[in-house]
C-alpha positions as a LaTeX table, in Angstrom:
\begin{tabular}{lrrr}
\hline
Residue & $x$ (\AA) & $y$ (\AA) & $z$ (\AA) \\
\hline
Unk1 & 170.78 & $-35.94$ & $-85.29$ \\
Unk2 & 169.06 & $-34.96$ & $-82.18$ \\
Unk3 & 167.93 & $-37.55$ & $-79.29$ \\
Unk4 & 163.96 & $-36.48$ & $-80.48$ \\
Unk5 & 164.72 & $-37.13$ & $-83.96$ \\
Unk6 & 166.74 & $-40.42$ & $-83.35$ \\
Unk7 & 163.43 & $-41.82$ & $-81.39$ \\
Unk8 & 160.72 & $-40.52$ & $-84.29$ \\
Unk9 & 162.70 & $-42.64$ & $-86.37$ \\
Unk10 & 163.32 & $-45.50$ & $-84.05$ \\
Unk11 & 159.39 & $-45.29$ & $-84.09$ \\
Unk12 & 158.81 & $-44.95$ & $-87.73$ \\
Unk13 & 161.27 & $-48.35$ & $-88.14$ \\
Unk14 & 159.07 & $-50.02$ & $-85.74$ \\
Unk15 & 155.49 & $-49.03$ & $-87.17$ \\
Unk16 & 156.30 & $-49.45$ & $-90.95$ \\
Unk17 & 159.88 & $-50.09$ & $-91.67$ \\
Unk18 & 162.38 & $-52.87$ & $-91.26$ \\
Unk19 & 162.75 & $-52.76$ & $-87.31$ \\
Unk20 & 165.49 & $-55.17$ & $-86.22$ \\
Unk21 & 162.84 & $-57.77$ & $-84.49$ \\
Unk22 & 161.01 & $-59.09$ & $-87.40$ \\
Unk23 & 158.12 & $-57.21$ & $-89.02$ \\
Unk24 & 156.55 & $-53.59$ & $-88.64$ \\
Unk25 & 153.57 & $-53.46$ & $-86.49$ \\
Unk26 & 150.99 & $-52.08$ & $-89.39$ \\
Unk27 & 152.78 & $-55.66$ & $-91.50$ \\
Unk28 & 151.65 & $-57.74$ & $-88.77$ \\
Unk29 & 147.87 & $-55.81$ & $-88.36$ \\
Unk30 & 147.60 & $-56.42$ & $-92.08$ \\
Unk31 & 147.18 & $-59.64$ & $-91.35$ \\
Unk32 & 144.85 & $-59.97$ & $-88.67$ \\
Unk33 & 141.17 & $-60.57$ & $-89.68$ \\
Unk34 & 138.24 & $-58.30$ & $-88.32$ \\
Unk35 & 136.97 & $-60.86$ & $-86.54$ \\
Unk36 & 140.08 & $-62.18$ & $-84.83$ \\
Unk37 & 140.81 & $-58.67$ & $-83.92$ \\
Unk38 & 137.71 & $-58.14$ & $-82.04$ \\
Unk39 & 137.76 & $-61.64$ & $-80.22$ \\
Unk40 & 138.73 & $-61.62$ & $-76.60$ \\
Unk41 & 140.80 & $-65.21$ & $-75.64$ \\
Unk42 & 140.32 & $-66.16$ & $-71.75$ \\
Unk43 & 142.49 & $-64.52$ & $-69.21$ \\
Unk44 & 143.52 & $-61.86$ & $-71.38$ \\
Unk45 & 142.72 & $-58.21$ & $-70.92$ \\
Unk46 & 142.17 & $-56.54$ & $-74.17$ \\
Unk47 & 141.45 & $-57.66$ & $-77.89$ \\
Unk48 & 143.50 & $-57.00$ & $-80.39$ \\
Unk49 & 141.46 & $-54.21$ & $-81.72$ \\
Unk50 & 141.59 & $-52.41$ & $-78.10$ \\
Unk51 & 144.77 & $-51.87$ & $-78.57$ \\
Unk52 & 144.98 & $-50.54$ & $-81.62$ \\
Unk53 & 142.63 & $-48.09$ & $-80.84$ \\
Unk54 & 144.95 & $-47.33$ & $-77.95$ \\
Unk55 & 147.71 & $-46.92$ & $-80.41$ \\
Unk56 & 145.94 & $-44.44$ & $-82.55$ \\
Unk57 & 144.57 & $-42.19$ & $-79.85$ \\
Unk58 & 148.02 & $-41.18$ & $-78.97$ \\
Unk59 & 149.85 & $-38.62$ & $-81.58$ \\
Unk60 & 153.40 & $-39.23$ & $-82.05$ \\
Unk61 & 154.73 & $-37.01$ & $-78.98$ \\
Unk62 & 152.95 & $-39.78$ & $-76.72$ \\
Unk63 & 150.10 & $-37.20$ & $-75.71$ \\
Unk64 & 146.16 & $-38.01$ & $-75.67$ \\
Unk65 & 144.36 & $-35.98$ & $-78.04$ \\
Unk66 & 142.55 & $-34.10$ & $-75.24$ \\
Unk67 & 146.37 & $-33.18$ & $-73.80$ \\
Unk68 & 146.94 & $-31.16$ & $-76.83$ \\
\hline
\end{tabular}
């Protein structure tokens, strides 16, 4: 297995397997409400939502879409 394909599935454990920590980051989305995920606490930079949006605009090799 190369280094690449190690990582992708590093990844994969981490977004929707059994990653060593706990649970997968789409588990713990699940359960966060619309509203919670859209409401910004004090001091803190981004909501929830933010960053999920952040997550989704980059494709698996780490690139923007407008780097492809």
């Amino acid at each position: 297995m190369t280094k690449s394909e190690k990582l992708e599935q590093e990844l994969q454990k981490v977004l929707s397997g059994n990653p060593w920590y706990g649970n997968s980051v789409y588990n713990i989305i699940e359960q966060v409400s619309f509203e919670a995920a859209f409401e910004k606490e004090q001091g803190a930079s981004h909501t929830i939502a933010e960053i999920v949006l952040h997550m989704l605009a980059l494709d698996r090799r780490g690139h923007r879409p407008d780097e492809w």
